[in-house]
C-alpha positions, 0 to 999 in steps of 0.5 A: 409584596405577598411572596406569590406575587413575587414569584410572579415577577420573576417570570418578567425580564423588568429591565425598565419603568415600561417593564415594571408597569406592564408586569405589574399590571398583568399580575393585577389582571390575573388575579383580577380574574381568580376574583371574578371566578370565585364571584362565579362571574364565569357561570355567565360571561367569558373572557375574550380579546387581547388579554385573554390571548396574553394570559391563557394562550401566552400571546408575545405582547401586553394587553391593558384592558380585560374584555369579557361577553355575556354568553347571552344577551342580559340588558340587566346585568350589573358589574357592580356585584362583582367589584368588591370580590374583584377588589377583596381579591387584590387585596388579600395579595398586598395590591392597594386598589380601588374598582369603580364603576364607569358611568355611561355616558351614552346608552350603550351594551358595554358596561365598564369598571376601571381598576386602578392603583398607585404605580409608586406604592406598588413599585415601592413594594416589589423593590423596584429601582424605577420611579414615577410620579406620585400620582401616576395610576396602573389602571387595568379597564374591565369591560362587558359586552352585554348584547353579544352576538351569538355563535362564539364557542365557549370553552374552560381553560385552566390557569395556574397562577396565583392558583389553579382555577377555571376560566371560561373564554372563547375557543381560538377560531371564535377569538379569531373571528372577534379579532379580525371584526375588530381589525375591520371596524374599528373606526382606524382614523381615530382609533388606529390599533396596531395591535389587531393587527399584530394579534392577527399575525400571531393566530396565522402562526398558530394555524387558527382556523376563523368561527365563519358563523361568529364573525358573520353574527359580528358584522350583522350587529354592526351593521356591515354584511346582511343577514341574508347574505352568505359569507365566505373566507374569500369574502374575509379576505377582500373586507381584510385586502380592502382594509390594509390599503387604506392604513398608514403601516407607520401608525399601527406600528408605533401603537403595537411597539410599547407593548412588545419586547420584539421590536424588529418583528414589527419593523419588519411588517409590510403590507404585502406580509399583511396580503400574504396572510390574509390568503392563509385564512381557512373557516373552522369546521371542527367548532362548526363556524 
């Protein structure tokens, strides 16, 4: 494996096969990313959701898939352009992958593309004593929103591994916002994830304040609050209150726990830690949300 990606790994403790698959997957995100920025994908999309929050801001947990939106609405924006550079990136540090478009199915703002790579070869090279299956894949899912609702604040974040570059993401009130949207809406009897749930905690540790502007924008789009009506925290809070009675606590914890090393903090959550923080919510008004 190329000597910075080896340097790469040691930062993880790889005790197991989990272990291994997770930090290889994250190393391949990272360098995913310094392939779109050469691309200049980053003139006109931002990174947002779990991953951005795992690589930029050091998030306790792994993410799987890399969620991006357009700064502005482009129903012809095509992913496509930026797959050779995300893949001739990967393949100047020793990853043997491919990235492929996904179809659409359904007509939809979300256009995707899956990385994907042969968890054997890679484990092979990093010298790892685990094994798997010939066939098993690391796959890393890429995904565009390309109907934003508009109000996020956009920010440029340096990051410094494989090398310094720039990224452009979401500031932290606007990734709040975004998170406790998807933590509401996600459609939980089919679709439980304990990780919004486990990332909501993580921004209340922080002190982040909520884009009030951006999660109305959200809730518009789908559907879920008036556009004439005001929206306040208090509001937020009741939607949040509403939400976590009518979730089983036992399957949002059996989501989050693979992609943490902390399990005893997830066997600690309660409903009444959830109501807890939902009360220490506060809009942002620096960012102007």
């Amino acid at each position: 494996m190329h000597e910075i990606v080896d340097q790469m790994l040691k930062k993880y403790d790889c005790t197991s096969l989990v272990d291994y698959e997770n930090a290889l997957k994250e190393i391949i995100q990272e360098i995913a990313l310094l392939g779109l920025w050469r691309a200049k994908f980053f003139e006109e999309a931002a990174f947002y959701g779990g991953t951005a929050l795992r690589i930029l801001h050091g998030l306790p947990r792994f993410s799987e898939h890399m969620d991006f939106s357009l700064i502005k609405p482009n129903i012809n924006f095509d992913l496509t352009k930026y797959e050779e550079s995300v893949r001739r990136e990967l393949m100047a540090y020793n990853f043997e992958v491919s990235v492929e478009k996904k179809n659409k199915q359904t007509l939809t703002s979300i256009d995707s593309a899956f990385i994907k790579a042969n968890t054997m070869i890679q484990l092979l090279k990093v010298n790892s004593k685990f094994k798997t299956h010939k066939d098993s894949l690391l796959k890393i899912k890429l995904e565009v929103d390309t109907n934003p609702p508009l109000g996020a604040n956009s920010i440029i974040k340096s990051h410094f591994t494989p090398i310094a570059f720039a990224v452009k993401t979401f500031d932290l009130p606007s990734l709040f916002a975004g998170k406790i949207a998807a933590a509401l809406y996600r459609p939980y009897r089919i679709n439980v994830k304990g990780r919004d749930w486990y990332d909501f905690l993580w921004y209340i540790s922080q002190g982040t304040a909520v884009n009030v502007n951006y999660f109305k924008a959200i809730s518009v789009q789908l559907n879920k609050w008036p556009q004439s009506k005001p929206i306040q925290i208090s509001d937020i809070v009741s939607l949040l209150e509403t939400r976590i009675a009518e979730i089983d606590l036992s399957k949002i914890q059996e989501d989050v726990m693979p992609f943490v090393k902390d399990k005893d903090s997830i066997k600690a959550w309660s409903k009444l830690l959830f109501i807890d923080s939902f009360h220490r919510l506060r809009a942002d008004t620096v960012g102007g949300g």
